[in-house]
N, C-alpha and C positions, 0 to 999 in steps of 0.2 A: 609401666613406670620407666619411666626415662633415664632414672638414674641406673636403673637395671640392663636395659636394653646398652645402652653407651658406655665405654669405657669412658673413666675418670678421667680428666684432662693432668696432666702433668702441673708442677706447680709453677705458677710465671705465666701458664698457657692456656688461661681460662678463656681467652678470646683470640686464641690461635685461628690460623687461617681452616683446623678441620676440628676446633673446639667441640666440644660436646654441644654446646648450645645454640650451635649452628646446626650439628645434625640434629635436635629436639624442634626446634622451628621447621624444618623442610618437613620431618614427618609431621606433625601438626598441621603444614601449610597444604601436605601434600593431602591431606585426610578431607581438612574446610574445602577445599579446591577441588575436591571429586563431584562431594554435596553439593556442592554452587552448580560446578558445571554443566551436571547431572540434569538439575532443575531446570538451568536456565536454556538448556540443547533441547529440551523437550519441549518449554515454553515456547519457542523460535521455530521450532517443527510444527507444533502445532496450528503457529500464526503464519504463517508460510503456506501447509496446504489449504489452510483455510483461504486465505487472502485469492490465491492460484485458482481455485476452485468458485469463490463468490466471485473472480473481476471475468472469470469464465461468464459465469451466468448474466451478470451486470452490462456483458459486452453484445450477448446476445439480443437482449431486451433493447442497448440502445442501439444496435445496427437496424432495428425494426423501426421506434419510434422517430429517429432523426430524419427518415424521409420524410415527416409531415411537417420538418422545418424550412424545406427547398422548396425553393419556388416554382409550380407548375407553371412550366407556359407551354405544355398539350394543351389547355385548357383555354389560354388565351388564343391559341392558333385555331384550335375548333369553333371557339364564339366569332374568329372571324371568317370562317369558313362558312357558317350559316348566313353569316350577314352578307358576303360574296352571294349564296343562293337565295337569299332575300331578293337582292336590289336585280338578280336576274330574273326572277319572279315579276320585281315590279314592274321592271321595264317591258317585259312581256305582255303585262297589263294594261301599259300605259300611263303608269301611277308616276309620277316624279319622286326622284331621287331621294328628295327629305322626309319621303313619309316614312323610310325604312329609319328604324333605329341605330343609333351608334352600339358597336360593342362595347363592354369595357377593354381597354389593354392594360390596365393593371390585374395583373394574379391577382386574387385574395391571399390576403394571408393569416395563417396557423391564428388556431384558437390560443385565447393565452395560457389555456392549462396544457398542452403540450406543449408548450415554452416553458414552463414551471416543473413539468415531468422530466423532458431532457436537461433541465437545471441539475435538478436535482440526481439524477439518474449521473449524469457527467460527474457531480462532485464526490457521488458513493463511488464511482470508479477510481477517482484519483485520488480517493484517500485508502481505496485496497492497491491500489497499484504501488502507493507509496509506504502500505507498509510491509509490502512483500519487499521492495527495494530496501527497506532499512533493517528488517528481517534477517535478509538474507549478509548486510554487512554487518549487520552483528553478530551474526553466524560466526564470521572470520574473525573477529575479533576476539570471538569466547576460544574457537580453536586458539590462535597466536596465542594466546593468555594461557593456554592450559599446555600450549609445545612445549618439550621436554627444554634443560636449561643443560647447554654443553658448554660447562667451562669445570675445571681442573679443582678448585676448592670448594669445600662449602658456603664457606664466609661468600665467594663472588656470588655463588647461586642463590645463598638465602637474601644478598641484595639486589639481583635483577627479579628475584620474586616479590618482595617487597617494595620494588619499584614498579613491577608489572599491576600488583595490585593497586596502591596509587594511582594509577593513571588511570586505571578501572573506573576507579571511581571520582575521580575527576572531571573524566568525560560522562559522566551519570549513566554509565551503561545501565545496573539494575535499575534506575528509571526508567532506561529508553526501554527494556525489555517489559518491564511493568505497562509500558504505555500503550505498546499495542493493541493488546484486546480490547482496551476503550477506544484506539482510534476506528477496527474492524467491527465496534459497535454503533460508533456513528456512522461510520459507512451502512451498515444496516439499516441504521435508523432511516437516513435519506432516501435508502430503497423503497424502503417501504410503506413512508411517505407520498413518493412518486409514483407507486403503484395503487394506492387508497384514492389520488387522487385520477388516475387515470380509469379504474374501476367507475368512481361518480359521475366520469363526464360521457360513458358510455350510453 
C-alpha cells in the first residue's frame, strides 16, 4: 500500500516536484521494468547464441559447397593438354591435323541444384547474421531503457521514465524482440531446405 509506504503529501503539494505520486509511479515503473527487462535480456541472449552458433555451422557448409560454383579451368587446361598429346601422336603417325578433335574451352558449369543450394544456404546466413546484428542492438537498447535515471526530483525521473518507455514502444522494440525467433526460423527453414536438396542430388 502506497498510501502506507509514502508520506502524505502536504496540502497544495499533491503534485509537488517529490509528491507522493511520483514516488508511487517509480515504484510501480521500477517493479513492470524488472519483469520486462528480465524477459526480454534473456529472449536476446537466447537469440544471440543461437544465431552465433547456427551462422557458425551455416558458414561451414557454405565454405565447402561454393567451390562448386567457380569455375574450373584445371580442367580446361588438362583437356588441352591431351589434345597437345593428341596432335603429337598424330603427327607421328602421319595422320593430318583435323582428325584430332577440338577441346572444349568452356568450363562446364555447376549443376543447377547447387546454385539453388548455395541460394539458399547464403540467405539462411544472412538472415542469422542479421539477427544476431539486431540482437545485439537491442541488447543496448533494453540496457539504456533500464540505466539508472540521475536527476534530483522525482517528478523529472518519473518523466524521463515515461518518456523512455514511449519511445520503447514506438520504435516497436517488444516486436522487434518478438520477431527474432521467427526470423532464426526461417533461416532454418532455408537450411534445411538446401540440405534435403543437396542430399537428393547425391
Amino acid at each position: 500500500d502506497h498510501e502506507c509506504k509514502f508520506d502524505e503529501d502536504q496540502p497544495y503539494h499533491e503534485v509537488g516536484e517529490n509528491a507522493r505520486i511520483w514516488k508511487t509511479y517509480l515504484a510501480e515503473s521500477a517493479k513492470f521494468n524488472a519483469d520486462k527487462v528480465a524477459s526480454w535480456t534473456d529472449a536476446l541472449d537466447v537469440s544471440l547464441i543461437f544465431a552465433g552458433l547456427f551462422s557458425g555451422v551455416v558458414s561451414t557448409f557454405v565454405s565447402q559447397t561454393f567451390q562448386t560454383l567457380q569455375i574450373d579451368n584445371t580442367e580446361v587446361t588438362s583437356n588441352l593438354i591431351f589434345e597437345l598429346v593428341r596432335l603429337q601422336r598424330a603427327s607421328m603417325d602421319g595422320l593430318p591435323s583435323d582428325s584430332v578433335p577440338h577441346s572444349p574451352l568452356t568450363p562446364p558449369m555447376p549443376p543447377p541444384t547447387f546454385t539453388w543450394v548455395n541460394g539458399l544456404w547464403f540467405a539462411s546466413l544472412a538472415l542469422s547474421l542479421s539477427t544476431a546484428l539486431v540482437a545485439s542492438l537491442t541488447r543496448q537498447w533494453v540496457h539504456e531503457y533500464h540505466a539508472p535515471i540521475q536527476l534530483e526530483t522525482d517528478r523529472d525521473r518519473a518523466r524521463i521514465s515515461q518518456f523512455r518507455f514511449t519511445d520503447l514502444l514506438k520504435w516497436h522494440v517488444p516486436l522487434i524482440i518478438g520477431l527474432l525467433p521467427v526470423l532464426m526460423h526461417i533461416a532454418l527453414g532455408f537450411f534445411s531446405a538446401g540440405l534435403i536438396l543437396l542430399l537428393f542430388s547425391l
